[in-house]
C-alpha positions as CSV (number, residue, x, y, z in Angstrom):
1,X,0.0,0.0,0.0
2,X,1.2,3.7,-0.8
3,X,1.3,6.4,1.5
4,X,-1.6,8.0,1.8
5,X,-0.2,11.3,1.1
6,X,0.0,10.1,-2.5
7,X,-3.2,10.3,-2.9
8,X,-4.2,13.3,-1.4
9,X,-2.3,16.7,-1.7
10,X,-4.9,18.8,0.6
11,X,-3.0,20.1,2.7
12,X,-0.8,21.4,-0.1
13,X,-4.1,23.0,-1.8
14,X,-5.8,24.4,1.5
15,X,-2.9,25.9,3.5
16,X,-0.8,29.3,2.7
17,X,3.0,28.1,3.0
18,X,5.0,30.7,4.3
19,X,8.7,30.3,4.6
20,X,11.9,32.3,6.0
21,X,13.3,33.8,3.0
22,X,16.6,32.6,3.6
23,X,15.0,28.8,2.5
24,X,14.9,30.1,-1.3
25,X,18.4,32.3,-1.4
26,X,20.6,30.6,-3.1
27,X,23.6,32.5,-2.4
28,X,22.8,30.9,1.5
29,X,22.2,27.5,-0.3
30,X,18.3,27.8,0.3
31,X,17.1,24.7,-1.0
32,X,13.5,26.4,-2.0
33,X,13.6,27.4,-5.9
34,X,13.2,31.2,-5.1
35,X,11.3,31.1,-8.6
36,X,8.3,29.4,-7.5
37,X,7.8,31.4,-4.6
38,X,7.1,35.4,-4.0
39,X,8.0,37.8,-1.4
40,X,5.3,38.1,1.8
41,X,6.6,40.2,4.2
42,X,10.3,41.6,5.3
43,X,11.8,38.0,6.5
44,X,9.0,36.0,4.6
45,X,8.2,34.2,1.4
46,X,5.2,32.4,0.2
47,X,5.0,29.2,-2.1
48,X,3.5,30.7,-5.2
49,X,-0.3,29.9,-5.5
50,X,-1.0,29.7,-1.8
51,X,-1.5,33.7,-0.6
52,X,-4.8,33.4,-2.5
53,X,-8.4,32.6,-1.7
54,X,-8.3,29.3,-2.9
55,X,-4.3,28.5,-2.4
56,X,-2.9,25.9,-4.1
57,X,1.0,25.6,-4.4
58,X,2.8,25.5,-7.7
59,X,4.7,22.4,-6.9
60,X,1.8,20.3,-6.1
61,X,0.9,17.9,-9.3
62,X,-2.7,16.3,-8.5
63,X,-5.9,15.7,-8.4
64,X,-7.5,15.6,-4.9
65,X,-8.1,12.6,-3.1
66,X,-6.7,10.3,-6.3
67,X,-2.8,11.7,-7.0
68,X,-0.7,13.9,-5.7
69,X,3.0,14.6,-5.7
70,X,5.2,17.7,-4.8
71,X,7.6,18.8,-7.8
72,X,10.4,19.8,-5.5
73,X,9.7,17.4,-2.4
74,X,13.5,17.1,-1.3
75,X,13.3,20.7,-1.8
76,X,10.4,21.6,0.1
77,X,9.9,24.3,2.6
78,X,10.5,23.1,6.0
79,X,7.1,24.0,7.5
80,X,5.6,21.5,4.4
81,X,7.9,18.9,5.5
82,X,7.2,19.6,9.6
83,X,3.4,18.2,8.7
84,X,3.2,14.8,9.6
85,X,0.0,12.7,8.1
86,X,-2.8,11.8,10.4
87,X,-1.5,8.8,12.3
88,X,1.5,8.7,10.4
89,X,3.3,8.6,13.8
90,X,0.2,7.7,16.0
91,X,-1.2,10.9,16.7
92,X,-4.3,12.9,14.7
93,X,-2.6,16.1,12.4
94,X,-4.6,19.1,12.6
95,X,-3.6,20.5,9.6
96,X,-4.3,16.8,7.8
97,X,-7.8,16.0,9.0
98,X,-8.9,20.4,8.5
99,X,-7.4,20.3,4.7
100,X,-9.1,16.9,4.3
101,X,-12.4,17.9,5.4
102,X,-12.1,21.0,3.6
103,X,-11.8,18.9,0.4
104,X,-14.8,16.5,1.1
105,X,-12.0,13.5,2.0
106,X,-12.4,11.8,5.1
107,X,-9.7,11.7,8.0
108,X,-7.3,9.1,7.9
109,X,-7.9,6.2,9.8
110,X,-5.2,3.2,10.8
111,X,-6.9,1.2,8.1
112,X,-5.0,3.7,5.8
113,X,-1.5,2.8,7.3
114,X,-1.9,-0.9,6.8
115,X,1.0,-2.3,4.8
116,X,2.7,1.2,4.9
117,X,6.2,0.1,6.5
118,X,8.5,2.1,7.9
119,X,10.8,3.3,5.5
120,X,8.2,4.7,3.6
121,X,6.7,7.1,5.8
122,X,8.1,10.5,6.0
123,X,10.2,11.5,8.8
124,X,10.2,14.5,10.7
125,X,13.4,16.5,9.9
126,X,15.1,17.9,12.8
127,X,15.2,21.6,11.2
């Protein structure tokens, strides 16, 4: 079984991704492409597509509740890869089961874990 965030991508269509602006300078090895994002505030970017009423981030490739898949997922923002899944490490996510409901999916369950091992569930970077 997949990861159930492969078949999703709410989160990444519900939530405005903010970021330091020193995660998309390159000349400070930001690992962001600074090209797919815009200036927010003084010390703050936004992923491009996400400031607006209905956000939606130009990395995400999907269709709702069927695919999903970030473009730049080893380059993600840090606050995109601090979002664990609902249950992905035993505890309910906030952010996953309000972006699901928001697009008509249901929370995950442990039903949606089974035969998801280990290695392919996304650890939580120490940032």
């Amino acid at each position: 079984m997949a990861h159930p965030c492969l078949s999703c991508g709410a989160c990444c269509a519900h939530f405005r991704v903010s970021l330091h602006w020193s995660e998309a300078e390159p000349s400070l090895g930001g690992r962001v492409p600074i090209e797919l994002t815009d200036a927010l505030r003084a010390h703050e970017r936004v992923m491009r597509g996400t400031s607006q009423a209905r956000p939606r981030c130009i990395a995400l490739e999907a269709d709702i509740g069927r695919y999903s898949r970030c473009t730049i997922h080893a380059r993600r923002p840090a606050v995109c890869a601090q979002v664990p899944a609902s249950l992905e490490f035993g505890e309910r996510s906030r952010q996953c089961d309000e972006s699901r409901a928001a697009h008509g999916l249901p929370p995950l369950t442990a039903a949606d874990w089974i035969g998801v091992d280990d290695a392919e569930r996304n650890p939580l970077p120490a940032y």
